[in-house]
Structure formats: structure tokens, C-alpha cells
Backbone as a ProteinNet text record, in pm:
[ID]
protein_1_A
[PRIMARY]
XXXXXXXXXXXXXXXXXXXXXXXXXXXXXXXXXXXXXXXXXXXXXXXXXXXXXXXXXXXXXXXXXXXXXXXXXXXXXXXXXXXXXXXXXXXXXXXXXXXXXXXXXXXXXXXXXXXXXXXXXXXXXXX
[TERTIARY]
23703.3	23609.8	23516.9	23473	23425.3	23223.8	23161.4	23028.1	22945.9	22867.8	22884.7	22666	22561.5	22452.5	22428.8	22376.9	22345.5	22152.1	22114.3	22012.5	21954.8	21841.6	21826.2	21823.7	21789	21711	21553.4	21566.9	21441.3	21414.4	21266.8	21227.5	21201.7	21270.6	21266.7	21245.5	21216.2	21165.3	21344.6	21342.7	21496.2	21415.1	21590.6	21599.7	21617.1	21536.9	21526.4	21647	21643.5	21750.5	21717.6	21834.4	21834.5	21953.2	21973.3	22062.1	22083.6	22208.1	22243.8	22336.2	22322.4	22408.9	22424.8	22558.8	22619.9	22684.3	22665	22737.8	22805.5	22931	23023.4	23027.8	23052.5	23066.7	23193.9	23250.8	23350.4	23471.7	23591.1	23721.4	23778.3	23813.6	23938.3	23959.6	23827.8	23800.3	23885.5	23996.2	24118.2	24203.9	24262.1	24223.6	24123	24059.6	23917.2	23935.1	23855.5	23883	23687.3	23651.1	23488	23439.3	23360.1	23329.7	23203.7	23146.8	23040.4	23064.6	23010.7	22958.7	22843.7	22829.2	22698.9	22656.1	22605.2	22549.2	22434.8	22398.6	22307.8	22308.1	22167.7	22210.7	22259.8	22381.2	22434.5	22587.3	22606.7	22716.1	22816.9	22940	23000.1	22975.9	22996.3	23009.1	23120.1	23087.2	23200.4	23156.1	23259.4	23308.4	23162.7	23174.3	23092.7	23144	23201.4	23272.4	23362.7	23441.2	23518.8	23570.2	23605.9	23666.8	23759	23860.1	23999.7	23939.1	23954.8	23950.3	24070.2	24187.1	24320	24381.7	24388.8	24405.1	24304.9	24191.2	24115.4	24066.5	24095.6	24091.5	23935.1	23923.5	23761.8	23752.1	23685.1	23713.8	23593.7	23567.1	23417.4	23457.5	23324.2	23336.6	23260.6	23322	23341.3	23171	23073.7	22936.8	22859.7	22938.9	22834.9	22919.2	23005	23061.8	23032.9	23002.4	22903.5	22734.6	22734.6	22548.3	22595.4	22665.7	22689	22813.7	22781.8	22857.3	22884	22993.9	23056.1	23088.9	23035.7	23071.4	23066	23162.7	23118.6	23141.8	23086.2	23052.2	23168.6	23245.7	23339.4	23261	23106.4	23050.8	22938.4	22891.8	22937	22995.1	23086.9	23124.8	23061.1	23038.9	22982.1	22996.6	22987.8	22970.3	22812.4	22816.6	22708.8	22749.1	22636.8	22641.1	22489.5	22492	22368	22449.9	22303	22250	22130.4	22197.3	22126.9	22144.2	22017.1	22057.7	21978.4	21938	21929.8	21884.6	21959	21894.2	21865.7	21771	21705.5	21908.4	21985.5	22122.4	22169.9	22129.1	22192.9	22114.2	21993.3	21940.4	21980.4	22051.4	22112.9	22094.2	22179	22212.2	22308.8	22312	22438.5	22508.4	22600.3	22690.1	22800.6	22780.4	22856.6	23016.7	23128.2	23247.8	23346.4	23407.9	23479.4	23677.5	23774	23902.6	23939.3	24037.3	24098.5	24219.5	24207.2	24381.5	24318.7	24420.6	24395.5	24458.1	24365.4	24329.1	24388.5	24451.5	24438.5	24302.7	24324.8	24198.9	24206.9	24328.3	24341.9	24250.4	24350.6	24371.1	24212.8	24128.8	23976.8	23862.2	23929	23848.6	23844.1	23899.1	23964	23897.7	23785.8	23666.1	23746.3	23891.7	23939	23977.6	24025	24093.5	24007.8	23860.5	23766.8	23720.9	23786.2	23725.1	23577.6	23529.9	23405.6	23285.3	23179.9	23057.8	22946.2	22833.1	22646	22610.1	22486.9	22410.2	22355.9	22387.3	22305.9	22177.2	22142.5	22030.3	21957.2	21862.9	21849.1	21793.1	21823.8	21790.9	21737	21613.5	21588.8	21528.9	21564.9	21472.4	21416.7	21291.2	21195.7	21239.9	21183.1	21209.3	21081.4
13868.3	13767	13724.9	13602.1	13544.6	13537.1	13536.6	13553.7	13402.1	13351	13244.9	13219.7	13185.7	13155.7	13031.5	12924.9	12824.9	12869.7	12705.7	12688.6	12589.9	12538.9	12365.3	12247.6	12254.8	12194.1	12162.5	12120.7	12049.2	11873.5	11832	11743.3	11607.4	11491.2	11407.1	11287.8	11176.2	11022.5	10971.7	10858.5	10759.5	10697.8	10727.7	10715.5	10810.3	10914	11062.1	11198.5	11262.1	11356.3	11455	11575.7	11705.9	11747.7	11902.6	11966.1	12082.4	12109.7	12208.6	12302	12412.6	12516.4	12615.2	12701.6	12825.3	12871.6	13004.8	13100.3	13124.8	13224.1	13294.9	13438	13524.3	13647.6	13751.8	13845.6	13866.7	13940.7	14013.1	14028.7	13903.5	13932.8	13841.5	13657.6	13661.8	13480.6	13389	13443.1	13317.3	13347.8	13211.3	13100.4	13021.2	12949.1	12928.3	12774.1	12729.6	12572.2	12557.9	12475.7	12498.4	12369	12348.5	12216	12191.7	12124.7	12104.1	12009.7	12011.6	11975.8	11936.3	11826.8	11831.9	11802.7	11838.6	11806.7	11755.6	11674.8	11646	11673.8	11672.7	11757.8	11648.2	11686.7	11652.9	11626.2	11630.3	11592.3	11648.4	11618.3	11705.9	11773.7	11842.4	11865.7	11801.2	11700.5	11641.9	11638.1	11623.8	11689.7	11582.7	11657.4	11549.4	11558.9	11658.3	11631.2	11813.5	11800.7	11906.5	11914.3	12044.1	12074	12208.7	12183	12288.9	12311.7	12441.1	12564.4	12509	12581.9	12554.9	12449	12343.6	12167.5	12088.8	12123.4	12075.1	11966.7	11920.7	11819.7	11797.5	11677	11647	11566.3	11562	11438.4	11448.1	11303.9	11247	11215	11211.8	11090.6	10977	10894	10764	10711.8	10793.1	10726.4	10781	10864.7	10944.6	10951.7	10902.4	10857.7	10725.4	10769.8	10714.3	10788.6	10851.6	10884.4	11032.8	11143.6	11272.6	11326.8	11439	11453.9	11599.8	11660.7	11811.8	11875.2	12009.9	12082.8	12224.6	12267	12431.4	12541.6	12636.3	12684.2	12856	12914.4	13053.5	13166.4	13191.1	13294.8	13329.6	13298	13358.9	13200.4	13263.3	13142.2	13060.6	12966.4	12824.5	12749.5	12667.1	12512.3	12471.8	12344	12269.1	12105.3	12073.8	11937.8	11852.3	11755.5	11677.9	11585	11528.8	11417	11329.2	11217.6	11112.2	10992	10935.5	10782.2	10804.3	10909.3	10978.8	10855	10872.6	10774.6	10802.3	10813.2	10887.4	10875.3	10843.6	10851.5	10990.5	11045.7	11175.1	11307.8	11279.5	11370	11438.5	11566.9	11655.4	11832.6	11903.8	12056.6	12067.1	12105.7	12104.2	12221.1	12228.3	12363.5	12387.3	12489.5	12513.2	12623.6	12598.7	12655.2	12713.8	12773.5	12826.6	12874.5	12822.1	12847.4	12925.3	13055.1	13103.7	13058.4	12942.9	12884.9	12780.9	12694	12556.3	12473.2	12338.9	12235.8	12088.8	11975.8	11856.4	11784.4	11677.1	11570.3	11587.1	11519.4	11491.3	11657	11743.8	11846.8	11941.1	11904.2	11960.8	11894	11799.8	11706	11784.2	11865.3	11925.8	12084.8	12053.1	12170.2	12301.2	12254.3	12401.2	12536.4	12392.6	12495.5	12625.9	12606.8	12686.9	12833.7	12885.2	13040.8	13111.3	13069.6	13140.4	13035.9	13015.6	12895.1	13003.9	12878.2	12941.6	12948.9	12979.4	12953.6	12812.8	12724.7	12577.3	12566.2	12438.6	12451.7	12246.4	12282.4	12093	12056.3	11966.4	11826.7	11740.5	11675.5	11581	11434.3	11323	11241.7	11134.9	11112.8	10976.5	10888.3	10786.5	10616	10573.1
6863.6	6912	6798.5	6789.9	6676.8	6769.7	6692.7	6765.4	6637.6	6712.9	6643.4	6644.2	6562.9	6561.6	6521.2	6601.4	6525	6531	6430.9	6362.5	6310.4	6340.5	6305	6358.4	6526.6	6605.8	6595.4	6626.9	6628.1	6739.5	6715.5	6728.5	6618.2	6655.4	6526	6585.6	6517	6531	6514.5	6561.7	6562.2	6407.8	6311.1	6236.3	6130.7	6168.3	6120.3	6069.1	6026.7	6020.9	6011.8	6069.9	6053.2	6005.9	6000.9	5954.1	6029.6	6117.3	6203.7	6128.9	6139.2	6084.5	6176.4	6153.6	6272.8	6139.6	6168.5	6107.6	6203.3	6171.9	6246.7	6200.3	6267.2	6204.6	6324.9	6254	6331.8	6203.5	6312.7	6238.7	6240.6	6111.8	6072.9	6122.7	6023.7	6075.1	5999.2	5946.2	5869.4	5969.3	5982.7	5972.5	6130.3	6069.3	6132.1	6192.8	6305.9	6319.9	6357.1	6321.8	6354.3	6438.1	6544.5	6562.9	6644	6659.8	6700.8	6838.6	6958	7080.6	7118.5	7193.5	7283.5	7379.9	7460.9	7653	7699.2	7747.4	7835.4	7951.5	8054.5	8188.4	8248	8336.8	8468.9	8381.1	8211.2	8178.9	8110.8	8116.9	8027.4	7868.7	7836	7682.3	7631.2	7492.3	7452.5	7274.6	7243.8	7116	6986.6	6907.2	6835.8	6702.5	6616.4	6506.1	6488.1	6421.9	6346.2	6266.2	6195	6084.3	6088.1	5998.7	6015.4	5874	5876.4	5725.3	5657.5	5757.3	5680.7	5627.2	5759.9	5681	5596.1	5597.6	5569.9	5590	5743.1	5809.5	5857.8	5898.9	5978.1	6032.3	6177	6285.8	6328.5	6366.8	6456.9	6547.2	6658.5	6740.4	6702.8	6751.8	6706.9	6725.5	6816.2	6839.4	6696.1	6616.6	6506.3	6407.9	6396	6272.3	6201.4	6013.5	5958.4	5974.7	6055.5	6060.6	6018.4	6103.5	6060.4	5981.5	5904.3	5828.7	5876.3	5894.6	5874.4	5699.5	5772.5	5585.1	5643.4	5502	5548.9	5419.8	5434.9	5340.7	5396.9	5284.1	5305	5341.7	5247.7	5283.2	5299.8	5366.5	5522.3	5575.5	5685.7	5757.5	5821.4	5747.8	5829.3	5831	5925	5947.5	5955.9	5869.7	5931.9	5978.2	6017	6048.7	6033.2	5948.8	5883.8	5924.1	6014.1	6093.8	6048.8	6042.7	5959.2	6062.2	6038.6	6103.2	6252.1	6317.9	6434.4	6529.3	6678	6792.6	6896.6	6982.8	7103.5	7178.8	7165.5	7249.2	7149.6	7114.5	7031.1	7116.5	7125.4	7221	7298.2	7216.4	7348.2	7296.7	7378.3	7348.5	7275.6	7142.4	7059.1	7042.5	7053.4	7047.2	6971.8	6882.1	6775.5	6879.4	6842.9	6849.9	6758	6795.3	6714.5	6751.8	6696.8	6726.8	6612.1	6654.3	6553.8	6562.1	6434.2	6411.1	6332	6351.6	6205.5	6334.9	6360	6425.6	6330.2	6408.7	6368.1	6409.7	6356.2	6346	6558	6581.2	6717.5	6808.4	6782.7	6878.8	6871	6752.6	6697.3	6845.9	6897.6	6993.4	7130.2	7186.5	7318.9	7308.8	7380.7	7392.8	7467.7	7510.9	7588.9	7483.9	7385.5	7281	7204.7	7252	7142.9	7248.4	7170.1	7255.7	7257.1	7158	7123.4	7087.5	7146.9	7185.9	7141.4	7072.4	7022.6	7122.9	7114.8	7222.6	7263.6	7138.1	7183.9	7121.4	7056.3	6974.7	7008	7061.9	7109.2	7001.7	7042.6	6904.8	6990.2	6999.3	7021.8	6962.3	6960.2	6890.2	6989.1	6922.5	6989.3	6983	7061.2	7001.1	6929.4
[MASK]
+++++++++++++++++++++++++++++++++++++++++++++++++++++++++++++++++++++++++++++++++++++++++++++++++++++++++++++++++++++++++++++++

């Protein structure tokens, strides 16, 4: 089981940026698929960007592509995600995931596939 911390919520003005980071820690985290989520209440969690270790692949959704960027760093295992551009419609609970395997652009999008979830770290911004 992969155990996962994010970090880097906060409160921000539209226009503004932050920088979210999750470590992972755990056996045998190769090969790794990492991705980020987020919820508002009453709604689903839906994907907001990812990245495959192994392919070295990286996928957005399409409302935060161009504003956020995915990266990650071997040691310790992480992902982050820097958010730029920020708009009170980003305002949510973000949740870092984690798959042990190597993900396409497509298949990184499909929140079933991820076994192991942060705790969630909100982000909110003003107008």
C-alpha cells in the first residue's frame, strides 16, 4: 500500500498561484502512476491532471490546461502540481492519488484505477 501526504493549500485571490505537493512513501513504489483530483460538495471527484513515472506521460483536464503544470521529483516520491492563472471555478478539495503501474494519457483520467488517495488539501480562491 502506497500512503500518500499532500501539502500546499491554501487561500488565494483569482489570478494567483500555488503549489501542491504529495509525497508517497511505501514498498516498492516502481513503477508509479501519480495524479491529482478535485471535489466540491455535492460533486463528484474528477481528475485534474497526471503523470506516469514509467511513460513519462502527462494529461490535463481540459479546464486547467495551460494554467497547471504536473512534475515530480524520484526522491522522495513526488508529485506536484503548480497552479497558475487561479479562478474562484478551481476552488475545491484536491486530492493527490496514487496507482502502482504505468498509466496512459487516456487511462491516468479514471479515478477507479487509483488505489491509494491523501487526505485532501483545499485550495481556495477569491474573486
Amino acid at each position: 500500500q502506497v500512503q500518500l501526504v499532500e501539502s500546499g493549500g491554501g487561500t488565494v485571490q483569482a489570478g494567483g498561484s500555488l503549489k501542491l505537493a504529495c509525497v508517497a512513501s511505501g514498498r516498492n513504489l516502481s513503477p508509479i502512476s501519480m495524479a491529482w483530483f478535485r471535489q466540491t460538495p455535492g460533486k463528484d471527484r474528477v481528475f485534474v491532471a497526471g503523470i506516469s513515472w514509467l511513460r513519462g506521460a502527462t494529461g490535463y483536464a481540459d479546464s486547467v490546461k495551460g494554467r497547471f503544470n504536473i512534475s515530480r521529483d524520484n526522491v522522495p516520491t513526488t508529485v506536484y502540481l503548480q497552479m497558475n492563472s487561479l479562478k474562484p471555478e478551481d476552488t475545491a478539495l484536491y486530492y493527490c492519488a496514487a496507482f502502482l503501474g504505468a498509466t496512459t494519457v487516456r487511462s491516468m483520467r479514471d479515478r477507479r484505477l487509483y488505489g491509494s488517495w491523501g487526505q485532501g488539501t483545499q485550495v481556495s480562491v477569491s474573486s
